[in-house]
C-alpha positions in Angstrom: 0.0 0.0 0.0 1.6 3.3 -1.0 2.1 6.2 1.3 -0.3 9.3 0.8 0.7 13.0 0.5 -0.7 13.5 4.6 1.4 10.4 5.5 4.2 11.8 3.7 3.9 15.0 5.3 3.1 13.8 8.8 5.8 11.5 8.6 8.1 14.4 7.3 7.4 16.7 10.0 8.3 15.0 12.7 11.9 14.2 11.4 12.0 17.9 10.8 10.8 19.0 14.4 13.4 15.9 15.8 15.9 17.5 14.0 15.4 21.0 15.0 15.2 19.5 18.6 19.0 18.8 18.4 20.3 21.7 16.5 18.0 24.1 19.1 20.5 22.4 21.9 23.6 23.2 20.0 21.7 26.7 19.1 20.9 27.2 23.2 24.8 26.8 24.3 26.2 29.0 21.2 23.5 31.9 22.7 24.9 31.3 26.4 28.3 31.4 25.0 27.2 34.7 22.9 25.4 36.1 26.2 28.6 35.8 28.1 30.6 37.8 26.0 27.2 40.1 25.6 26.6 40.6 29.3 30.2 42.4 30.0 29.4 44.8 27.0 26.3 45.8 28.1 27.5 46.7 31.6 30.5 48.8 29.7 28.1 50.4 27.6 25.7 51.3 30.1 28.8 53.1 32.3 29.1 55.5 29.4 25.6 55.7 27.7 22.8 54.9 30.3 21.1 52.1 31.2 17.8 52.7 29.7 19.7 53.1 25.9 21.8 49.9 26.9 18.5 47.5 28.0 16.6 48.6 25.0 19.3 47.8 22.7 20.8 45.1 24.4 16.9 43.2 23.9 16.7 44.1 20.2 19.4 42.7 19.5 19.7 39.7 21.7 15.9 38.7 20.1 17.2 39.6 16.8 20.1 37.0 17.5 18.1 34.3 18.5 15.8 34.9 15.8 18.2 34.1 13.0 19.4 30.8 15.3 16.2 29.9 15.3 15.7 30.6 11.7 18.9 28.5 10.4 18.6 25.9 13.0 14.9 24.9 11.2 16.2 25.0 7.9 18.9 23.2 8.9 16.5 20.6 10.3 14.2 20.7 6.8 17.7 19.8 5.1 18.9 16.6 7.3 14.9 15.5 7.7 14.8 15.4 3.9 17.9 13.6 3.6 17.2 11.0 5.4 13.9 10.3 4.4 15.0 10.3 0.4 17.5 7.7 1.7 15.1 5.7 3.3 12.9 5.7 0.1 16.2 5.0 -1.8 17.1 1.6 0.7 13.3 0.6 0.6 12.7 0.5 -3.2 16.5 -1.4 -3.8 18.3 2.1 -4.8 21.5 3.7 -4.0 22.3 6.8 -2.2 24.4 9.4 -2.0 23.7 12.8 -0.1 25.3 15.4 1.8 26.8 16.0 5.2 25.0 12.2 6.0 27.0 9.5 8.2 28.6 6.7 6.2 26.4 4.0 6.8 27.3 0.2 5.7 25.4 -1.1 2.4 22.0 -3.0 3.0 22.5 -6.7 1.9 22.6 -8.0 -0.4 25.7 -5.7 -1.0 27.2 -7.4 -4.6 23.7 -6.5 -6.0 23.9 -2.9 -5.1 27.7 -2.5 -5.6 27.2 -0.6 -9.0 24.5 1.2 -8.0 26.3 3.1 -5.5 29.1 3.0 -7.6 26.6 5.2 -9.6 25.1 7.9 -7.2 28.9 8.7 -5.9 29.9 9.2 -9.3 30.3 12.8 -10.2 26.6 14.3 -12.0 28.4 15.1 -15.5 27.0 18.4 -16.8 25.5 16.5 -19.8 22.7 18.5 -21.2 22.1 22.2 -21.6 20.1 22.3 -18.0 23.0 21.0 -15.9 25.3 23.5 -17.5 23.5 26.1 -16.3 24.7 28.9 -14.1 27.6 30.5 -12.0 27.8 27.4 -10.1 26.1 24.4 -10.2 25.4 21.0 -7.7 23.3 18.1 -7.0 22.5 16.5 -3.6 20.5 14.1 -2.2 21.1 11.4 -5.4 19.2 8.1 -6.2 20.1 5.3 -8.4 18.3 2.5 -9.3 17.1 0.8 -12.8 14.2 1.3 -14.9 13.3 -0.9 -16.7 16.8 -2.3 -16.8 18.7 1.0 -17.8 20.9 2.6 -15.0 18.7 6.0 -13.6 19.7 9.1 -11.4 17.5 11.2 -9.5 18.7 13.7 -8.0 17.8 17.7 -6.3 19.5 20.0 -9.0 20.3 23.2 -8.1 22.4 26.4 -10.1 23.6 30.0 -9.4 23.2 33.0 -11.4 24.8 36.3 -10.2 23.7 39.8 -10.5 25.6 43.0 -9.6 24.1 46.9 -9.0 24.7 49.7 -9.7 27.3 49.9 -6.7 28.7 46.4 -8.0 26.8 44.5 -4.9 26.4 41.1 -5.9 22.8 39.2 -6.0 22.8 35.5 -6.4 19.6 33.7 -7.6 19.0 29.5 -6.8 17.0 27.7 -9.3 16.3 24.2 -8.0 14.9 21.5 -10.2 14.4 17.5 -9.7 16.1 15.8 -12.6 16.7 12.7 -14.3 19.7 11.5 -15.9 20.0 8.5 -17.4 22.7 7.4 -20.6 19.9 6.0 -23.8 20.2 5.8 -27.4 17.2 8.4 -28.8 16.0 8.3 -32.6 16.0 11.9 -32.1 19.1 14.3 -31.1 19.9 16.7 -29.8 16.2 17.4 -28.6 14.4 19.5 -26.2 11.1 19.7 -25.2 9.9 22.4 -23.5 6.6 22.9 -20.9 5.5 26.3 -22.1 4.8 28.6 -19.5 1.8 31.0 -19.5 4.2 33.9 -20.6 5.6 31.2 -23.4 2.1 30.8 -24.7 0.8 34.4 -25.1 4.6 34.8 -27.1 5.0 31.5 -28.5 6.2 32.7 -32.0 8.4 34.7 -31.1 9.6 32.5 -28.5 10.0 29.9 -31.3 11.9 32.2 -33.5 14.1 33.5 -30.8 15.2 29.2 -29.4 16.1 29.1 -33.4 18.9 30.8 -32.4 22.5 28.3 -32.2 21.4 25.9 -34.7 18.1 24.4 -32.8 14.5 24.7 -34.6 11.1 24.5 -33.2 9.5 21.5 -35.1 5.9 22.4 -35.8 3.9 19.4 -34.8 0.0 18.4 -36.3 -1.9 18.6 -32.7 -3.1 22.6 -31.5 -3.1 21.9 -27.7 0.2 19.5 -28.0 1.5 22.7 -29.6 0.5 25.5 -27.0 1.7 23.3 -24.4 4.7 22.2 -25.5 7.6 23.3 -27.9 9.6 20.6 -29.6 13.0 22.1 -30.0 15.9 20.1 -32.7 18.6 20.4 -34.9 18.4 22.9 -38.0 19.4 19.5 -39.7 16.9 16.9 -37.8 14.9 14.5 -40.0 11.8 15.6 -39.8 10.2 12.3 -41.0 11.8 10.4 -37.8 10.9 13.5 -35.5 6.9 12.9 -36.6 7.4 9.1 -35.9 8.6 9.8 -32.4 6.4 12.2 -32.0 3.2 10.9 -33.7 -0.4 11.8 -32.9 -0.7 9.3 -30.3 1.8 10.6 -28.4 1.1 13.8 -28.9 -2.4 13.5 -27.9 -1.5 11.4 -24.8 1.1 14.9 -23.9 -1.4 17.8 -24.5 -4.2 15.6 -22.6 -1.4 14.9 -19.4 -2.3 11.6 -19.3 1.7 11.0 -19.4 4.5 13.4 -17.8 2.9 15.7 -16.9 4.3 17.2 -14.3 7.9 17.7 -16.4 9.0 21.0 -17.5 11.7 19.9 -19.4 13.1 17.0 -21.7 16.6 17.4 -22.8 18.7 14.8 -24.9 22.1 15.2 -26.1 25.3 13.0 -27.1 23.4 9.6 -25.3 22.3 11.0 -22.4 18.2 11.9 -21.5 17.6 14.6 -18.8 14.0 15.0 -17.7 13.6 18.1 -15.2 10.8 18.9 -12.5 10.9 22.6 -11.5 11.3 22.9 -7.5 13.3 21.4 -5.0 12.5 17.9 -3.6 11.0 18.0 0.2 11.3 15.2 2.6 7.0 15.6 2.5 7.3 14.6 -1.4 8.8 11.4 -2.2 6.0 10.9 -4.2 7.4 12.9 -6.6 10.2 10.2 -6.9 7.8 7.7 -8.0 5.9 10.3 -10.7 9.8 10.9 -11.9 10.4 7.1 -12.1 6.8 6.5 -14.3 8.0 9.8 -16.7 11.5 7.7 -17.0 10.0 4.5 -18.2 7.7 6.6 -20.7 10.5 8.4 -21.9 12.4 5.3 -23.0 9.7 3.5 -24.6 8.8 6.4 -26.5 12.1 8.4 -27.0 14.4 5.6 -27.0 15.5 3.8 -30.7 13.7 0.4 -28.6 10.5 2.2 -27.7 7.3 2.0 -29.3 8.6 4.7 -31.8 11.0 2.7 -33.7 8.5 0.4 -34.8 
C-alpha cells in the first residue's frame, strides 16, 4: 500500500521537528556562549551611555540573534529530515544513495547487488545536457540510483547559481532548484528539447519559437493545436523531420497535450546519449511521491524516446 501525500507530510514533520530539537540544543549553548561575552558589553556600555539606551538595545538585539538561530537551526533541520527520508525511500525500493553531510552507513544486503548502484550515485553528476550546464555554479545532492526498466537511472535535487551585480557592484545571487533525471539512452531523435511552455511562453509563442532558433536548434511544428500550445519541440536545424513525426506521432502527442503522461515535467533534454527530464522545485522530505511520478516519466520516456520504444517500430 503506498504512502499518501498526509502520511508523507506527517511522517516528514516529525523528522524535521526531531531535527530542530537537536540543532535548538547546539543553538541554546552558542547563545549562552554569545550572552557571556554580551553581558560584559552591556555593563561597559551602560557606564558610558545609560542604562535605559543599553536594555533597549541590548533586547533588540539579543531577540534579533536568537531569531536568525532559530531561523537556520529549522532550515537546517528541513535539510537533514529530507535527507534521510530520500534515503530511506532510496534503501526501501532497492536504490542507491548518495547525499550530503549524512553519516557513512554500511550497504543493506545484499551488498554485490547494489555495488554498482552506489558506484553510480557517488559518481560525479556530469553536466551532460544544456540544463546542468547552467549557471555560475552548479550541484546536486540528495542522489538516487536504481534501474528502470533495466537501464541505470539518477534522480537527483539539481540546483544552479546566477549572479547579478548593482549599480554599486553588490552582488545578488539567484537558486533555481529542479528535480532531474539522468539517465545514458540511445534516442531516434538528437539533440532534442522539449519544453513545458509557461503562460508567458504561450501568449509569445512565435516569437519564443523564432528566438530558441537561435544556435542551430529549430522548433519542429507538430500536427496537434493543444500539443502545440503546451509544448515546444525544439531540434537540430538538420533533424529528420520524417523520424521527429514518428517519435512524435499523434498518439503521443495526444497522450502529452491531454497529461495523461509526464505531466508534471518542464523539461526534456537529450544530447550526445544522455536523457535529462527536469521537474521545477526542490525535492522535500513531504514529497517522495514525486520520486515515484519521476520514475513512471522515466520509463515513458524510454519507450517512446528511446531507438527500442514504441517509436522505432
Amino acid at each position: 500500500m503506498g504512502t499518501t501525500p498526509a502520511d508523507a507530510d506527517d511522517h516528514y514533520r516529525a523528522r524535521r521537528w526531531a531535527a530542530a530539537r537537536r540543532k535548538m540544543r547546539s543553538t541554546i549553548a552558542w547563545t549562552i556562549v554569545g550572552l557571556a561575552v554580551f553581558v560584559p558589553l552591556c555593563a561597559y556600555a551602560a557606564s558610558s551611555r545609560g542604562t535605559a539606551w543599553t536594555v533597549g538595545g541590548g533586547i533588540v538585539g539579543a531577540v534579533l540573534v536568537l531569531g536568525f538561530a532559530v531561523l537556520f537551526a529549522w532550515r537546517a533541520a528541513g535539510r537533514k529530515a529530507t535527507s534521510e527520508i530520500i534515503r530511506e525511500w532510496a534503501v526501501g525500493h532497492g536504490w542507491a544513495y548518495w547525499g550530503r553531510d549524512m553519516p557513512a552507513e554500511p550497504t543493506p544486503e545484499p551488498y554485490e547487488a547494489r555495488f554498482d548502484l552506489q558506484q553510480l550515485a557517488d559518481s560525479s553528476f556530469p553536466e551532460a545536457t544544456p540544463l546542468l550546464c547552467r549557471g555560475d555554479r552548479r550541484y546536486v545532492t540528495d542522489v538516487v540510483a536504481g534501474l528502470v526498466d533495466g537501464v541505470p537511472v539518477r534522480l537527483a535535487n539539481h540546483c544552479y547559481e546566477d549572479d547579478s551585480y548593482g549599480s554599486k557592484g553588490e552582488r545578488h545571487t539567484t537558486y533555481t532548484y529542479d528535480l532531474v533525471a539522468l539517465l545514458e539512452c540511445p534516442l531516434r531523435v538528437t539533440p532534442m528539447r522539449v519544453v513545458r511552455r509557461s503562460a508567458v511562453g504561450r501568449l509569445f509563442r512565435g516569437a519564443g519559437d523564432a528566438m530558441s532558433g537561435w544556435g542551430g536548434m529549430r522548433v519542429e511544428e507538430l500536427e496537434n493545436d493543444l500539443f502545440r500550445e503546451r509544448y515546444a519541440v525544439q531540434v537540430a536545424d538538420d533533424a529528420d523531420a520524417v523520424v521527429v513525426f514518428a517519435v512524435f506521432d499523434p498518439a503521443v502527442q495526444e497522450q502529452m497535450a491531454e497529461k495523461r503522461v509526464i505531466p508534471d515535467i518542464d523539461l526534456i533534454e537529450a544530447r550526445d546519449g544522455w536523457l535529462m527530464l527536469a521537474w521545477s522545485g526542490e525535492l522535500d522530505g513531504d514529497e517522495t511521491p514525486r520520486l515515484d511520478t519521476m520514475i513512471s516519466a522515466v520509463r515513458w520516456a524510454i519507450a517512446t524516446l528511446g531507438t527500442g520504444g514504441r517509436a522505432a517500430r
